[in-house]
DSSP file (Angstrom, degrees, kcal/mol; ACC not computed):
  #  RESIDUE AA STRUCTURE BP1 BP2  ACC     N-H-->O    O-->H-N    N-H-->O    O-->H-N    TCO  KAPPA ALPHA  PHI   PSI    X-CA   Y-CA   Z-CA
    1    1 A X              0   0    0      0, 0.0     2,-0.4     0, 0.0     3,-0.0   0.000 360.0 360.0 360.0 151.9  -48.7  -12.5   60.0
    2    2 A X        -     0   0    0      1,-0.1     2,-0.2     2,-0.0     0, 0.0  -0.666 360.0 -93.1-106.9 139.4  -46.8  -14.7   58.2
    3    3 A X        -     0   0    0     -2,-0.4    -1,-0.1     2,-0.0     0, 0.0  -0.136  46.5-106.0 -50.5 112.5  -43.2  -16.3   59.3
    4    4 A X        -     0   0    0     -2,-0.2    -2,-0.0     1,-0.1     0, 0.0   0.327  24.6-131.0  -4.1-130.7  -40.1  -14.4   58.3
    5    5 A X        -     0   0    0      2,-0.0    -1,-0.1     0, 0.0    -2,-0.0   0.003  19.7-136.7-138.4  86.4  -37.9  -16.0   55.3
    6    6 A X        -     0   0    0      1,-0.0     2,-0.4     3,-0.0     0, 0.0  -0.260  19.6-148.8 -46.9 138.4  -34.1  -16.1   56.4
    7    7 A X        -     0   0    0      0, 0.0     2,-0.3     0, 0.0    -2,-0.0  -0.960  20.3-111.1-111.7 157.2  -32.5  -14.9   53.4
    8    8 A X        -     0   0    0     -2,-0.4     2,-0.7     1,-0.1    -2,-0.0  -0.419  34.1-139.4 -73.5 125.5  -29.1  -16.4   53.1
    9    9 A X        -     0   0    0     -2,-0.3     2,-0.8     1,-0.0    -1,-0.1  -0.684  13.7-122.5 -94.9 135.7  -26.6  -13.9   53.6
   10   10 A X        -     0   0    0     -2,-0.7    -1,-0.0     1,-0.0    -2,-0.0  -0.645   3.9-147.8-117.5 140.8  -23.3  -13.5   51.5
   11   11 A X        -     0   0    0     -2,-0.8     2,-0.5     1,-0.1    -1,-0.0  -0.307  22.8-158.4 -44.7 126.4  -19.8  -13.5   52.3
   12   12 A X        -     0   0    0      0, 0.0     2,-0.3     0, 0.0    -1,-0.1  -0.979  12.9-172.7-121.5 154.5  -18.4  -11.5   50.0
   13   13 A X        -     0   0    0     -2,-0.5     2,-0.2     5,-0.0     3,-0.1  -0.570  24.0-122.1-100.9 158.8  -14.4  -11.7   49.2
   14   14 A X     >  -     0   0    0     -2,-0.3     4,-1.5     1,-0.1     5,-0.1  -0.755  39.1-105.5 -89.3 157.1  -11.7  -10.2   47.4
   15   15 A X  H  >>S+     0   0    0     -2,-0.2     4,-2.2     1,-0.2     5,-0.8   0.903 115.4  50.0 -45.8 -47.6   -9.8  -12.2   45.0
   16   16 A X  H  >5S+     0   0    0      1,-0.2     4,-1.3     2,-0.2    -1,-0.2   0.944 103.1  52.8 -68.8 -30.2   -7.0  -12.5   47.0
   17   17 A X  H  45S+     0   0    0      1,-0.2     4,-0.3     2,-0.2    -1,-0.2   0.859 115.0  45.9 -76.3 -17.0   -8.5  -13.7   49.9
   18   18 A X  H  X5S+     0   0    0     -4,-1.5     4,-1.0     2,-0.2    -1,-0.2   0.578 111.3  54.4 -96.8   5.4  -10.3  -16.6   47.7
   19   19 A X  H  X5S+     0   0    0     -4,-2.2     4,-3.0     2,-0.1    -2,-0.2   0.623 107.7  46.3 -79.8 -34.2   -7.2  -17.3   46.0
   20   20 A X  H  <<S+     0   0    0     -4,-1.3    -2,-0.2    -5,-0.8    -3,-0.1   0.713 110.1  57.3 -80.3   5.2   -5.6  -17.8   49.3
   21   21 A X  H >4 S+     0   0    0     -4,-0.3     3,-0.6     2,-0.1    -1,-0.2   0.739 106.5  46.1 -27.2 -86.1   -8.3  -19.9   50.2
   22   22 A X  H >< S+     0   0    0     -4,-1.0     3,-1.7     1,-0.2    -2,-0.2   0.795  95.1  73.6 -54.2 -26.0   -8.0  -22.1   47.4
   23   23 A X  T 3< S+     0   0    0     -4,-3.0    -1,-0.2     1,-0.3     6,-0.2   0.781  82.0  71.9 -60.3 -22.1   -4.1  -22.5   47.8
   24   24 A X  T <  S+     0   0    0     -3,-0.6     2,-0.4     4,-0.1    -1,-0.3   0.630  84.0  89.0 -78.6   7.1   -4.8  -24.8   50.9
   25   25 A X  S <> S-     0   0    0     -3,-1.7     4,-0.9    -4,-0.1     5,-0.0  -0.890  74.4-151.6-112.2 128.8   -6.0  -27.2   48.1
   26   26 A X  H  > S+     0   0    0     -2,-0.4     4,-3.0     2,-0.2     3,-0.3   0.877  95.0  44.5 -83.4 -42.5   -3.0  -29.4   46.9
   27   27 A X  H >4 S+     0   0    0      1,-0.2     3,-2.1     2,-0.2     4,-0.4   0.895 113.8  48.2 -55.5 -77.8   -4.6  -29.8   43.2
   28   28 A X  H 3> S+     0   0    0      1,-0.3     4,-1.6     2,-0.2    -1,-0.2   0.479 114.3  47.1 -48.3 -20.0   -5.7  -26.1   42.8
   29   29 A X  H 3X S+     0   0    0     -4,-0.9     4,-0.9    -3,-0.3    -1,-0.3   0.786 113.3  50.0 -88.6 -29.5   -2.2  -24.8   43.9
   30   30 A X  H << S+     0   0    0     -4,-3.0    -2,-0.2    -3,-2.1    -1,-0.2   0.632 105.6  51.9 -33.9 -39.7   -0.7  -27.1   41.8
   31   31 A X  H >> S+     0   0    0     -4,-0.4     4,-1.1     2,-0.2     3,-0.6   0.806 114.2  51.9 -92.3 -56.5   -2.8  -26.1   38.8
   32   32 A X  H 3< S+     0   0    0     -4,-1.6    -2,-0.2     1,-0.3    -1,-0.2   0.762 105.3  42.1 -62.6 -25.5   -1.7  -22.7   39.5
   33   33 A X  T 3< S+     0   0    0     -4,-0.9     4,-0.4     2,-0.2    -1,-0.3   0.432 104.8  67.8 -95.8  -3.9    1.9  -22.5   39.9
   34   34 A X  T <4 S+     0   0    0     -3,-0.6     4,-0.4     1,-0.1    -2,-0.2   0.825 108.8  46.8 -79.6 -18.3    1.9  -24.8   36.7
   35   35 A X  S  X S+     0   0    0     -4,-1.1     4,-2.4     2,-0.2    -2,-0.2   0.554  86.8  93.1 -69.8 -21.0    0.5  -21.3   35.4
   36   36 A X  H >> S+     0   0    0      2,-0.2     3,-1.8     1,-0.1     4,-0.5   0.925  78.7  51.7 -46.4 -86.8    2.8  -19.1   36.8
   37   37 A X  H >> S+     0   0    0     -4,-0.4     3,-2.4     1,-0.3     4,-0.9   0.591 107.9  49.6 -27.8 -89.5    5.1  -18.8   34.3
   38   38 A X  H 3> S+     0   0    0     -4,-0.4     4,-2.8     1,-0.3    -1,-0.3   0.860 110.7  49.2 -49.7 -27.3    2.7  -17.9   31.5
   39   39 A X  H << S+     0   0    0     -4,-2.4    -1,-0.3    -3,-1.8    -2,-0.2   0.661 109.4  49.5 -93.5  16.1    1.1  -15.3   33.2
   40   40 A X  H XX S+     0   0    0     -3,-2.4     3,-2.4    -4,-0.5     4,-2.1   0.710 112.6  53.5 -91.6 -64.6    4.5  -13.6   34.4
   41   41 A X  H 3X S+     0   0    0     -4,-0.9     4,-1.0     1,-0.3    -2,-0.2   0.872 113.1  39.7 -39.3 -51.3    5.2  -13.9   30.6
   42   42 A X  H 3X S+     0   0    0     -4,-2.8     4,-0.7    -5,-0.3    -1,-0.3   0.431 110.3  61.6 -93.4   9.6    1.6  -12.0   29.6
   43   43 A X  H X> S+     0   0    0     -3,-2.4     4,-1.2    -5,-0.1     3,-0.7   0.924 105.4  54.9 -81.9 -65.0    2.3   -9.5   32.6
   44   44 A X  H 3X S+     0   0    0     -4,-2.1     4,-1.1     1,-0.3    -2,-0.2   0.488 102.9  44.0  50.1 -97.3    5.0   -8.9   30.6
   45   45 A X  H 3< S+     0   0    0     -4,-1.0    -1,-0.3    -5,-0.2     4,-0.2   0.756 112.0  54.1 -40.3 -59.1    3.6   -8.1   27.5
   46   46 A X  H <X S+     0   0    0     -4,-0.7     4,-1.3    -3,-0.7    -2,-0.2   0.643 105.2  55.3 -78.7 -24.0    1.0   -5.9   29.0
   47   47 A X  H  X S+     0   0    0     -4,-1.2     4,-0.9     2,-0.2     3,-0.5   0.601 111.7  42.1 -93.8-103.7    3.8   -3.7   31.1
   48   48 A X  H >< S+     0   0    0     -4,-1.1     3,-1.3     1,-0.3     5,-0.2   0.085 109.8  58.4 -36.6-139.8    6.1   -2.7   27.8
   49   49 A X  H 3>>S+     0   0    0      1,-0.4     4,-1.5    -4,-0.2     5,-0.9  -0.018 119.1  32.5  44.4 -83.5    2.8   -2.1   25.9
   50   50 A X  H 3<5S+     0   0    0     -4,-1.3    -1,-0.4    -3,-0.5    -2,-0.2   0.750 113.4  53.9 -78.4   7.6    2.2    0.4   28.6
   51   51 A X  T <<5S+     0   0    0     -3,-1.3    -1,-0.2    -4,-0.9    -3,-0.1   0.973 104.8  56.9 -59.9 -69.3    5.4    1.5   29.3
   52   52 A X  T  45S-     0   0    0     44,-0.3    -2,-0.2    -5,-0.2    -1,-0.1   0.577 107.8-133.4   3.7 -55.0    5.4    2.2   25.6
   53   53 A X  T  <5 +     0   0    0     -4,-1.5     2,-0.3     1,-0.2    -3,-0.2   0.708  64.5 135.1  51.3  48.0    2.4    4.3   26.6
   54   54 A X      < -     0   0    0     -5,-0.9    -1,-0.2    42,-0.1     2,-0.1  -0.879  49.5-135.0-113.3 133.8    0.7    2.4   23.3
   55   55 A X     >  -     0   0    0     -2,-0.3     4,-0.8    -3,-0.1     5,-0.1  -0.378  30.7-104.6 -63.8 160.4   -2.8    0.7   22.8
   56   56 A X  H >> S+     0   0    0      1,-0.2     3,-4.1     2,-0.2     4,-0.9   0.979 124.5  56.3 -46.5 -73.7   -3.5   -2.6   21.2
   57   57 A X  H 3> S+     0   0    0      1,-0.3     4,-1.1     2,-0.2    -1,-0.2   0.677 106.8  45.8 -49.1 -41.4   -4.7   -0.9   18.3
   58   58 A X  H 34 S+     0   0    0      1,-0.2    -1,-0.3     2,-0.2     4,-0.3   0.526 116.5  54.6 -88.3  11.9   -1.1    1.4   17.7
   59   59 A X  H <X S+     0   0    0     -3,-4.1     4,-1.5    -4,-0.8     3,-0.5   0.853 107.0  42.3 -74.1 -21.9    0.4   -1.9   18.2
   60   60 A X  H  X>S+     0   0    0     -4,-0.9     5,-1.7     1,-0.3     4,-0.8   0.448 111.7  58.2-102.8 -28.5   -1.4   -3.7   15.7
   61   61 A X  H  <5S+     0   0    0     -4,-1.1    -1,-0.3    -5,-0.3    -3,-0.1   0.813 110.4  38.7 -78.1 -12.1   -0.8   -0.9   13.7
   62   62 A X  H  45S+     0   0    0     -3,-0.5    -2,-0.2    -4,-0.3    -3,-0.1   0.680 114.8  56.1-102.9 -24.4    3.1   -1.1   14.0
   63   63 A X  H  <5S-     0   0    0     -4,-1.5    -1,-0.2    31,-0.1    -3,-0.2   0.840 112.2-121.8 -65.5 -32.1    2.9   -4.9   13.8
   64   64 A X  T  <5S+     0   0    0     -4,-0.8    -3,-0.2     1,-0.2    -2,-0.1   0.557  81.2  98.4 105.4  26.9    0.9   -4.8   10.3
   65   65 A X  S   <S-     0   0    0     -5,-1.7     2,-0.2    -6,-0.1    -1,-0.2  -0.338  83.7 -99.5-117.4-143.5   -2.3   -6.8   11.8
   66   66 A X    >>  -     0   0    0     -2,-0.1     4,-1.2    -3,-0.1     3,-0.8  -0.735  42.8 -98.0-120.8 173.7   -5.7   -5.3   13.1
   67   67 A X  H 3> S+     0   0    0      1,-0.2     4,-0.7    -2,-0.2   -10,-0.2   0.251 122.2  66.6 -73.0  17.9   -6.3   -4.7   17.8
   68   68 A X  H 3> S+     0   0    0      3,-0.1     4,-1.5     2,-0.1    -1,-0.2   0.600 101.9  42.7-112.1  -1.9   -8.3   -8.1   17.9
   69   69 A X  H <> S+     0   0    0     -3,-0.8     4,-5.5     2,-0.2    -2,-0.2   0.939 114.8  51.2 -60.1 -57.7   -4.7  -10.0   17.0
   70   70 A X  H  X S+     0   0    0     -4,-1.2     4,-1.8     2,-0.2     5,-0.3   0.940 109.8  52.6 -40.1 -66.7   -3.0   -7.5   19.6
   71   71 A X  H >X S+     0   0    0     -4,-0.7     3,-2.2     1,-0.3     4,-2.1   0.911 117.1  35.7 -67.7 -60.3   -5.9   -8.8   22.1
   72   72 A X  H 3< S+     0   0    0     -4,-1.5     4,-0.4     1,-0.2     3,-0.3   0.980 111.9  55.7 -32.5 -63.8   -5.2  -12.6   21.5
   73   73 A X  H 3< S+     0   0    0     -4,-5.5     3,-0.4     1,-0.3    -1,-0.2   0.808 108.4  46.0 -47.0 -25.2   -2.1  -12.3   21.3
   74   74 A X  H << S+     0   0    0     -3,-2.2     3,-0.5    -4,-1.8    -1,-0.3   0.886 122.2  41.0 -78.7 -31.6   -2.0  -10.6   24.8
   75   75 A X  S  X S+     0   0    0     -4,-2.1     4,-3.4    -3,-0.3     5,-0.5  -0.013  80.8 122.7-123.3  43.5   -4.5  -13.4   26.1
   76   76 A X  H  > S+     0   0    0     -3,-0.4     4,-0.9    -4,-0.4     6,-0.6   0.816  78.7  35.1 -43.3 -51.1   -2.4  -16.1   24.0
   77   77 A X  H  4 S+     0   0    0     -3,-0.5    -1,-0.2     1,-0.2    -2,-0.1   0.488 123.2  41.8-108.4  -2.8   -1.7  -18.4   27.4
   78   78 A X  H  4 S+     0   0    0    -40,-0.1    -1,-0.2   -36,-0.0    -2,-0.2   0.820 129.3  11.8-101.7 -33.9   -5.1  -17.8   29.4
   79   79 A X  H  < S+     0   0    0     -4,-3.4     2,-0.3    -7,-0.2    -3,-0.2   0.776 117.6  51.9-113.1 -17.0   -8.0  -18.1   26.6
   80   80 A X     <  -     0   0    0     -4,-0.9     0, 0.0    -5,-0.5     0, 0.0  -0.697  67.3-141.7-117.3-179.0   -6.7  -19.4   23.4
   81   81 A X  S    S+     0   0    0     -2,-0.3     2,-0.2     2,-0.1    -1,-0.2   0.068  73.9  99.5 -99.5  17.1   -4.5  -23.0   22.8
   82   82 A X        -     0   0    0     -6,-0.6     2,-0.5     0, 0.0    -2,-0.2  -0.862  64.8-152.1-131.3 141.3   -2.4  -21.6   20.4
   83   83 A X        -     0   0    0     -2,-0.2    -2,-0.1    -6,-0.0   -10,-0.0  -0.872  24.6-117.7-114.3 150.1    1.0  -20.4   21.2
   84   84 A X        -     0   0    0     -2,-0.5     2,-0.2   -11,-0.1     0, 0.0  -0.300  30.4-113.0 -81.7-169.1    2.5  -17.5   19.0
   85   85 A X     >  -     0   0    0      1,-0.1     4,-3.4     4,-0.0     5,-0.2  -0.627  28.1 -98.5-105.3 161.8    5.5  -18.0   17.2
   86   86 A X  H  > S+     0   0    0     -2,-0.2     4,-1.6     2,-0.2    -1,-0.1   0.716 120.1  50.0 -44.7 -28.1    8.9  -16.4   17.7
   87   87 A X  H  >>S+     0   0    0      2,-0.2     4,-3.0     3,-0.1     5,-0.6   0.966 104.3  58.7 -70.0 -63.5    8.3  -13.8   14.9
   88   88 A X  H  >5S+     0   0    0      1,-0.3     4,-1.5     2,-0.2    -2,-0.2   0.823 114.2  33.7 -24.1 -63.1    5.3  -12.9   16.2
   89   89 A X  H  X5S+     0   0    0     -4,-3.4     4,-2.3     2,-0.2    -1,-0.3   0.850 110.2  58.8 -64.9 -30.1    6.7  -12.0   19.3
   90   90 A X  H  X5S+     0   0    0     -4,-1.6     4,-1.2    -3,-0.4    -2,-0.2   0.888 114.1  46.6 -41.6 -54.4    9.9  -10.7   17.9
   91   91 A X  H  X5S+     0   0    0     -4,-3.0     4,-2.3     2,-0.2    -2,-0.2   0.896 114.4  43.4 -79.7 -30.0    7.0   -8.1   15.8
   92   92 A X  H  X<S+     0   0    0     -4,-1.5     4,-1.2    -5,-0.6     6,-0.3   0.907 113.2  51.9 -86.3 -72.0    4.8   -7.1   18.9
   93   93 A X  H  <>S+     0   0    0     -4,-2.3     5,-5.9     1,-0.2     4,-0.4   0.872 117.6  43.2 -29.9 -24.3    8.6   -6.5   21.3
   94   94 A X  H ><5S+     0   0    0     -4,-1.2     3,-2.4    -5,-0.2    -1,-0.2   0.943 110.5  57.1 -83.9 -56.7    9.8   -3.9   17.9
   95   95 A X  H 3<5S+     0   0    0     -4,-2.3    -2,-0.2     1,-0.3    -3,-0.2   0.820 111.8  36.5 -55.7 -50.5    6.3   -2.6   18.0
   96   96 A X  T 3<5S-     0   0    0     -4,-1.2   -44,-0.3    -5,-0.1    -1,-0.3   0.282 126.4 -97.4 -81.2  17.1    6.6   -1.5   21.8
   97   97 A X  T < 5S+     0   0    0     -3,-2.4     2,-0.3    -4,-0.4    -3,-0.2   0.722  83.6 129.9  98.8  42.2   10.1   -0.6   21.3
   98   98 A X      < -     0   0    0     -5,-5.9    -1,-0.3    -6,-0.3     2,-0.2  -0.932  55.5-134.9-112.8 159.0   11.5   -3.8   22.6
   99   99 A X        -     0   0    0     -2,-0.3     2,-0.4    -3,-0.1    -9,-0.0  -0.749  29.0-129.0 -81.5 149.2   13.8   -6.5   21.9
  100  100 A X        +     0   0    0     -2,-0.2     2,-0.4   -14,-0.1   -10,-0.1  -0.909  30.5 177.3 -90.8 143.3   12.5  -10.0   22.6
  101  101 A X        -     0   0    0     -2,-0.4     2,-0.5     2,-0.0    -2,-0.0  -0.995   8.6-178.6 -73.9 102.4   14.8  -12.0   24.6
  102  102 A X        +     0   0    0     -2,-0.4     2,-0.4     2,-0.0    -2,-0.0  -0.867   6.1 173.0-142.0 142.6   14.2  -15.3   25.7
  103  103 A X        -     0   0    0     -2,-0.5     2,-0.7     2,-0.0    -2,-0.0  -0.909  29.2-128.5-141.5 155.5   16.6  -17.6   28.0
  104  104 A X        -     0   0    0     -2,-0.4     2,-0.4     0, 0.0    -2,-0.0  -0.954  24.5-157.6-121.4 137.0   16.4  -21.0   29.8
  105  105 A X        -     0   0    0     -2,-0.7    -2,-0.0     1,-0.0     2,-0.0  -0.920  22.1-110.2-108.4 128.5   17.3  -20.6   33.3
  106  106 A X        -     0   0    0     -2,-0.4     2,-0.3     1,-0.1     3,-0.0  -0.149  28.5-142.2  -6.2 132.1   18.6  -23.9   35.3
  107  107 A X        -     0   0    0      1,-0.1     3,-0.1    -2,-0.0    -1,-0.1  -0.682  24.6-103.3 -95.2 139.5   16.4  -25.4   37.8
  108  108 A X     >  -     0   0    0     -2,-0.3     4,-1.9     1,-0.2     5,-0.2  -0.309  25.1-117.8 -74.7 168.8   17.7  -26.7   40.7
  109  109 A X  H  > S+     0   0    0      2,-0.3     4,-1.9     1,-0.2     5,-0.3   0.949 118.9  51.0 -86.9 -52.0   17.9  -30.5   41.1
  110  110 A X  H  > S+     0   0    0      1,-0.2     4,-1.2     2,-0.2    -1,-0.2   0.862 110.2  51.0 -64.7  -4.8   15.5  -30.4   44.1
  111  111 A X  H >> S+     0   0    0      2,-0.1     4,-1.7     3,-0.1     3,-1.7   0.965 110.9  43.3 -71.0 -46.6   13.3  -28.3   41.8
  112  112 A X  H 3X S+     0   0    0     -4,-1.9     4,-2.1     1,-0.3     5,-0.3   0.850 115.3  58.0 -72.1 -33.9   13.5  -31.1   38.7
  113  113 A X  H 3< S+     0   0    0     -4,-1.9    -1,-0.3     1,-0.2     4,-0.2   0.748 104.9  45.9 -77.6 -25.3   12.9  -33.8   41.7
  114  114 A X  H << S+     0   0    0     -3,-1.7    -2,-0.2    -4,-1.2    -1,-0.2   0.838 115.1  49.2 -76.0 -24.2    9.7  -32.3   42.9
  115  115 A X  H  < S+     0   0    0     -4,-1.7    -2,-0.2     1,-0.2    -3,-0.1   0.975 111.2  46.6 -64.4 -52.5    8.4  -32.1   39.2
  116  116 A X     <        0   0    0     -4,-2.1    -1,-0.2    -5,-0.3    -3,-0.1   0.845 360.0 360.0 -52.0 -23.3    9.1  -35.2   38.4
  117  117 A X              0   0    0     -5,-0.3    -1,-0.3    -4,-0.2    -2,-0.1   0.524 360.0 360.0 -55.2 360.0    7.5  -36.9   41.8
């Protein structure tokens, strides 16, 4: 008879537990909270839209485009380089039967002194 073959066995995770993995890594935690903010912003997006209880496609119809605009446009800040413009968002906030709003909130000076470090 011939000798066994260990197969390598795998861990498997959850997302969270390999994010929270990765966090103990100064770069990757970095890289990520420079992300926060757009992906609170497309969290956003996605919660009126279903709030709305609307699809891409009857947003894109109330905006005047076609659902693969809708689908960029929702996955503006992870997949594409392009940021939309203030009408653009102004038309997708009317379509799900919001206003847009946009504000610049103050930082603390020990926040602006760790970015700048």
């Amino acid at each position: 008879m011939g000798a066994k073959k260990n197969k390598p066995t795998s861990v498997v995770k959850t997302h969270d537990e390999m994010i929270e993995k990765w966090m103990k890594d100064p770069a990757f935690k970095a890289e990520y909270d420079a992300l926060e903010e757009e992906y609170q912003f497309l969290r956003e997006m996605l919660h009126a839209r279903k709030r709305a209880r609307m699809t891409q496609e009857d947003v894109a119809e109330r905006m005047g485009t076609k659902a693969p605009a809708v689908a960029r446009l929702e996955a503006s800040g992870v997949r594409e380089k392009h940021s939309p413009s203030v009408s653009t968002l102004r038309k997708y906030a009317h379509a799900v039967g919001c206003t847009l709003e946009i504000h610049f909130k103050p930082v603390s000076k020990k926040d602006l002194r760790e970015k700048c470090a």
